[in-house]
N, C-alpha and C positions, 0 to 999 in steps of 0.2 A: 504494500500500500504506500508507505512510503516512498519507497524505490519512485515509484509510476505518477506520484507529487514532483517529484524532485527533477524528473523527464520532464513531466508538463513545465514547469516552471523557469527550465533550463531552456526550452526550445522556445516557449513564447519570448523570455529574455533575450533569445539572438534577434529571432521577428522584431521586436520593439528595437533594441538598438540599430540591427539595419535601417528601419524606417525611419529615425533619427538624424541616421549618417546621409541618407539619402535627401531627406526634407533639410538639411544641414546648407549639403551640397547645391543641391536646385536655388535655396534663397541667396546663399551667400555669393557662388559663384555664378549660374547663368540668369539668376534675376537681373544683379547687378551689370553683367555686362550683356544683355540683351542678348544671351541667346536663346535660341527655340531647342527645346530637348526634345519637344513631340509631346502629343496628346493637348490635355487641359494645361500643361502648364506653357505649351509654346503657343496655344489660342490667347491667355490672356497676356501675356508677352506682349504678340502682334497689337490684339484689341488695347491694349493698355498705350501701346505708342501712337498706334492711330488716332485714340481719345485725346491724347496728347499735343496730337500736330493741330487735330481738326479744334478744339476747345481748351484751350491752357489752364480755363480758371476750374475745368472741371477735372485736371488731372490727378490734384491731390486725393480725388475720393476714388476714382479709376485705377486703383494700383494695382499689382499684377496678382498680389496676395488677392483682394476682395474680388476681384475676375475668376479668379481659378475657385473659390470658396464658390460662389454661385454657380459654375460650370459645373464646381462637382455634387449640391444641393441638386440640380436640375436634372443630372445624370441619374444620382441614386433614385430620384422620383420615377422617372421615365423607367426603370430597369422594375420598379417595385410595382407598377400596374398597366406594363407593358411585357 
């Protein structure tokens, strides 16, 4: 019983830390410098500079965090009763 605690608790601890190292990496280094990795985080990338060129004053609320947060609110919905 033990033992099979100790598995679970050892393998979700790798999962969490990867996802960590990963959400680490995407903000620090391709937020900052504008690149596209793929998926939701290179859409709100793109949509975030777009927003940017096309409305300045609206940039500050446009960042690429709250793009990709909606992107992935809208996904999980569409997946959950589609």
């Amino acid at each position: 019983m033990k033992s099979k605690l100790l598995d679970f608790l050892k393998t979700y601890s790798i999962i969490t830390l990867g996802g960590l190292i990963v959400s680490f990496g995407v903000y620090f280094f391709s937020f900052t410098n504008n690149f596209s990795t793929g998926g939701t985080s290179s859409l709100s990338v793109l949509v975030s500079r777009l927003v940017s060129v096309a409305s300045p004053s609206l940039a500050e609320y446009f960042t690429p965090g709250a793009i990709m947060a909606v992107l992935n609110v809208i996904l999980i919905i569409l997946h959950l009763f589609c």
